[in-house]
Each structure stands twice: as structure tokens, then as C-alpha cells.
C-alpha positions in Angstrom: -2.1 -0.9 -0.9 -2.0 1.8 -3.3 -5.3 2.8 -5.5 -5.7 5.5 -8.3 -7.3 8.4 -6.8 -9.3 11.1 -8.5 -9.1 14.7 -7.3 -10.4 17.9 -8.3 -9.8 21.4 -8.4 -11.2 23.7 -11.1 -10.2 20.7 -13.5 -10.0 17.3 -12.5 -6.5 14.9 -12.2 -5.8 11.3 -11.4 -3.0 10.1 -9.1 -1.6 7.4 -7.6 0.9 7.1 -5.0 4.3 5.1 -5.3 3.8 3.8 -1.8 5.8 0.6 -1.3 7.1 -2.4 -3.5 3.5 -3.6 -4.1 2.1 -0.8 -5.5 4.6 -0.8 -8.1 2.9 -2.7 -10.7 -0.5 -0.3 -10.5 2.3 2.7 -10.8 3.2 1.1 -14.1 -0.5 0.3 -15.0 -1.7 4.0 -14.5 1.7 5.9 -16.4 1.3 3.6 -19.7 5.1 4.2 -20.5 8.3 2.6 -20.3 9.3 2.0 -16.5 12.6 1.5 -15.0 12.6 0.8 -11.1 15.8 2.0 -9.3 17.3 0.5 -6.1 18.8 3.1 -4.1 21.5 2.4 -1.0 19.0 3.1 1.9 17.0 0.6 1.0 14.1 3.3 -0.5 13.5 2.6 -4.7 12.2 5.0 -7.5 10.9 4.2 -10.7 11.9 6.0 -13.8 8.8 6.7 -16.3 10.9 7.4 -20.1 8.6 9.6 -22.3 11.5 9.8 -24.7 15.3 9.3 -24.7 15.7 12.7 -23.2 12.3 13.1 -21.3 12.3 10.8 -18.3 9.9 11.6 -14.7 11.5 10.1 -11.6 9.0 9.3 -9.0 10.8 8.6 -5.6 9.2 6.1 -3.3 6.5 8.2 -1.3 5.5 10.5 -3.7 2.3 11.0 -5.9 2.4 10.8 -10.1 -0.5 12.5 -11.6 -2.4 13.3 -14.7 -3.1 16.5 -15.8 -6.2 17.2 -18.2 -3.6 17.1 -21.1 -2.5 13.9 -20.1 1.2 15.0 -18.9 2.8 13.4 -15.6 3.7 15.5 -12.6 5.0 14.3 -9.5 3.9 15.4 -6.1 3.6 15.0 -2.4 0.7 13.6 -1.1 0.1 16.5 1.3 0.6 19.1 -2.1 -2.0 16.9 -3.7 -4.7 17.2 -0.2 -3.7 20.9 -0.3 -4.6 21.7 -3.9 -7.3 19.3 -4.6 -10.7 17.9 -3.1 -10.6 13.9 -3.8 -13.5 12.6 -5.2 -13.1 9.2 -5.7 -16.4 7.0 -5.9 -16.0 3.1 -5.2 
């Protein structure tokens, strides 16, 4: 099941991966926007975060969405994300 994450660098992020159908609904939670989930023909989905009309992130099934420190979304792989940051989540 998917969690939110925290990671660090030089400034600290918060991510959470759009792993499978369940972790949809914390997706959602952590991007606080409008969501759209797409259905694609090989059976893999995507979910469509609208900032605006003409500002939309796409976050394919598999990838990482994160916070920067200014609070915009970025999509990533998980291995970018392991490569650029230390995680320090505490349970």
C-alpha cells in the first residue's frame, strides 16, 4: 500500500507514489486539487492533477508526485527520488 514519504536533500520534499488502484485515494489526499483518473488500453491508469484549465500534472501509474518547498508538484521515478534524496520518514 502506498504511504507519503518524506525525503531530504539540502531542502526537504514529500512524495507519494501512484502505485496501484488502492493508493489512488491517498494520491488525491496528498495533491489537494482537482483529480481525474484515466484508464489507458493496457490495462495501466494515470491520474490527472488540474491546477488550472491549462495547467494539468499527469502522474502515470508507477511514478512518484512530490512537493517542493514552494509547494509545486513534480513527478518522478522512484529510483530518481532514492538517487537525489535521503528518506527520512519517522513512524
Amino acid at each position: 500500500m502506498s504511504e507519503v514519504k518524506e525525503y531530504r536533500s539540502k531542502v526537504r520534499i514529500r512524495a507519494i507514489k501512484l502505485a496501484d488502484f488502492a493508493s489512488i485515494p491517498k494520491v488525491n489526499e496528498f495533491v489537494g486539487l482537482p483529480t481525474n483518473v484515466e484508464f489507458q488500453t493496457d490495462g495501466s491508469f494515470r491520474i490527472r492533477v488540474v491546477r488550472s484549465p491549462f495547467d494539468v500534472v499527469i502522474i502515470n501509474q508507477g511514478q512518484c508526485v512530490y512537493k517542493t518547498e514552494e509547494g509545486a508538484l513534480k513527478t518522478c521515478t522512484e529510483e530518481w527520488l532514492q538517487s537525489e534524496y535521503e528518506e527520512v520518514t519517522t513512524a
